[in-house]
Wavefront OBJ file of the C-alpha trace (Angstrom):
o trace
v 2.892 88.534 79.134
v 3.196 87.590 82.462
v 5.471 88.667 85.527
v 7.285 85.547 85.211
v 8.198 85.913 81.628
v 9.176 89.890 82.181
v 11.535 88.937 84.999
v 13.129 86.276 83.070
v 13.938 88.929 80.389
v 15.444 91.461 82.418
v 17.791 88.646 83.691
v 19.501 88.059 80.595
v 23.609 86.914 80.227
v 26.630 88.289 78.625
v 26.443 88.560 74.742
v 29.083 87.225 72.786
v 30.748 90.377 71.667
v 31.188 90.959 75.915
v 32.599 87.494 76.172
v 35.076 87.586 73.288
v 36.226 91.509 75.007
v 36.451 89.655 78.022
v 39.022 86.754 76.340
v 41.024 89.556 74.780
v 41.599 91.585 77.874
v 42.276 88.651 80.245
v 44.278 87.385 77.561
v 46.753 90.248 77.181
v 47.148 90.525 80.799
v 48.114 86.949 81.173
v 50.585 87.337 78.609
v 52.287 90.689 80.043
v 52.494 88.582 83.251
v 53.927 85.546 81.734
v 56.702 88.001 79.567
v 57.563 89.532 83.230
v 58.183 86.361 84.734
v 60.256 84.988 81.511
v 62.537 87.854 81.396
v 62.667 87.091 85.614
v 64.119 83.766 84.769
v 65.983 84.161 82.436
v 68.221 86.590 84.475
v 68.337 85.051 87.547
v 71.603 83.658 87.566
v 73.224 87.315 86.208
v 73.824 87.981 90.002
v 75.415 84.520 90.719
v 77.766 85.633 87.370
v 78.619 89.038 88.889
v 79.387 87.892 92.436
v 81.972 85.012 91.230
v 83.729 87.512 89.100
v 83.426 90.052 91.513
v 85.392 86.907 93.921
v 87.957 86.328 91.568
v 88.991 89.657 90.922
v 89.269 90.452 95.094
v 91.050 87.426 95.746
v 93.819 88.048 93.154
v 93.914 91.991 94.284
v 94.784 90.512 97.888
v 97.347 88.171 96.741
v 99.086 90.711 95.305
v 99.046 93.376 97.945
v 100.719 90.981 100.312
v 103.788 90.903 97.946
v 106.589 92.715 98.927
v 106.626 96.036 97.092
v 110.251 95.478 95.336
v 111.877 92.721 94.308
v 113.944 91.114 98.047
v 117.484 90.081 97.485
v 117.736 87.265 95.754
v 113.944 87.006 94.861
v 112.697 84.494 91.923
v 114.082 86.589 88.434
v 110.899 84.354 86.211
v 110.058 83.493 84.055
v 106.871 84.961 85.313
v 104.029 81.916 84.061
v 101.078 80.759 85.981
v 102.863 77.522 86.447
v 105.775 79.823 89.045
v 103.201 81.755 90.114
v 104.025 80.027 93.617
v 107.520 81.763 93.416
v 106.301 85.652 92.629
v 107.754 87.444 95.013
v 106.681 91.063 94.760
v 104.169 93.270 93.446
v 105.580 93.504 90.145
v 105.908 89.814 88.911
v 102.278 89.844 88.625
v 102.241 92.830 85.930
v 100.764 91.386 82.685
v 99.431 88.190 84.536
v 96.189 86.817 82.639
v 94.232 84.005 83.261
v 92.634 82.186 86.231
v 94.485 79.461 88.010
v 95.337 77.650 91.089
v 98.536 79.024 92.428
v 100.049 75.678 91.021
v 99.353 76.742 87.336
v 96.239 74.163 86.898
v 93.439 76.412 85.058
v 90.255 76.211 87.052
v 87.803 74.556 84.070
v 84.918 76.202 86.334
v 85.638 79.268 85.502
v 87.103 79.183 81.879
v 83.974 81.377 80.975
v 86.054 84.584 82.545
v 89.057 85.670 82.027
v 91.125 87.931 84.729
v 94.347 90.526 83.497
v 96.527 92.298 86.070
v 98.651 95.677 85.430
v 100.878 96.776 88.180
v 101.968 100.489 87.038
v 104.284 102.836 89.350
v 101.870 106.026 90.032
v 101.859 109.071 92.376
v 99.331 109.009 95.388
v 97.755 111.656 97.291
v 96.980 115.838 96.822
v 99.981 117.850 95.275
v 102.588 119.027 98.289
v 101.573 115.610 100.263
v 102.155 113.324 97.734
v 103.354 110.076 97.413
v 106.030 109.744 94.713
v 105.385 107.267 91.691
v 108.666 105.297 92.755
v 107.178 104.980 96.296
v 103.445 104.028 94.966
v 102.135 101.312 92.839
v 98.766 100.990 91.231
v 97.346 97.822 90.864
v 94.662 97.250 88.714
v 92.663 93.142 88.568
v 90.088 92.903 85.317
v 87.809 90.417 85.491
v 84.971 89.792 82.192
v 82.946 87.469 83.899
v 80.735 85.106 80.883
v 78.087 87.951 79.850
v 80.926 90.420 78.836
v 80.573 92.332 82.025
v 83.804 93.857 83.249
v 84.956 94.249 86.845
v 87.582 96.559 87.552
v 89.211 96.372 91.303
v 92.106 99.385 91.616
v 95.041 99.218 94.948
v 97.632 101.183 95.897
v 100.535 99.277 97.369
v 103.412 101.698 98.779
v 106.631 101.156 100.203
v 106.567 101.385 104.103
v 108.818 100.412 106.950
v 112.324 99.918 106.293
l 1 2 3 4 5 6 7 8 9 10 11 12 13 14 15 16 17 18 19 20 21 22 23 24 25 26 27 28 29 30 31 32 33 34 35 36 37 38 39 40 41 42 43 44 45 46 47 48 49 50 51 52 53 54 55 56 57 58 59 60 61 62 63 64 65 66 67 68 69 70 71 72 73 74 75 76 77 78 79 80 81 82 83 84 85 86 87 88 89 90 91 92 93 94 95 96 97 98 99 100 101 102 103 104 105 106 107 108 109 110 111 112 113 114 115 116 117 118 119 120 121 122 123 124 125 126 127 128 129 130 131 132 133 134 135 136 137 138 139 140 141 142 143 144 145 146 147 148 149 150 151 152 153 154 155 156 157 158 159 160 161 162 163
């Protein structure tokens, strides 16, 4: 044999049982990779869900902390509909409100995946011997399920001040 042929020899490739191992592993990584980046996508927009809800429910929690606190002399007596939502007066008109809609009435067909619920409830405020009593305090409570089934919960306390 000569030097040629020996070197040749010692050269020699992968078998096919190292190739097929080879497949296999590079194969299982690509897929754990590709499962990552499906689950990635697939999710992307549950932020983009959370933030509108999250928009709705602050926006109607402002709207109704700028109401008066009681009911002004001569204030709007209902009935209390989405479509006279224009005319609520004070914080209590909005109690048992449900549903999202311009302040005309019109439902918003963007957003007819969610659905919003207010409760205004009378409620005490502060530590015991500095509190605020329940008919001076009102609790105000916007629920927003935005289209995953994902609820948002924004609390207020509106109280009677000035005179």
């Amino acid at each position: 044999m000569s030097i040629r042929e020996a070197g040749s020899r010692a050269q020699g490739g992968a078998s096919l049982v190292e190739l097929i191992v080879f497949m296999v592993i590079v194969g299982v990584a690509l897929a754990g990779v590709l499962s990552v980046m499906n689950l990635t996508t697939a999710h992307s927009a549950d932020a983009v869900v959370h933030k509108q809800a999250l928009a709705v429910a602050e926006s109607m929690l402002e709207e109704i902390s700028l109401q008066n606190f009681s009911k002004p002399a001569g204030g709007f007596t209902g009935p209390f509909t989405p479509a006279n939502r224009s005319q609520f007066d004070s914080v209590d008109d909005y109690n048992g409100f449900n549903g999202i809609y311009t302040i005309d009435g019109t439902a918003i067909a963007a957003l007819a995946n969610y659905t919003l619920s207010v409760s205004v409830a009378s409620a005490a405020l502060g530590p015991a011997g500095q509190q605020v009593a329940a008919g001076e305090a009102k609790l105000i409570t916007v629920t927003v399920t935005d289209s995953t089934g994902t609820a948002i919960v924004l609390s207020a306390y509106r109280t009677r001040y000035g005179t």
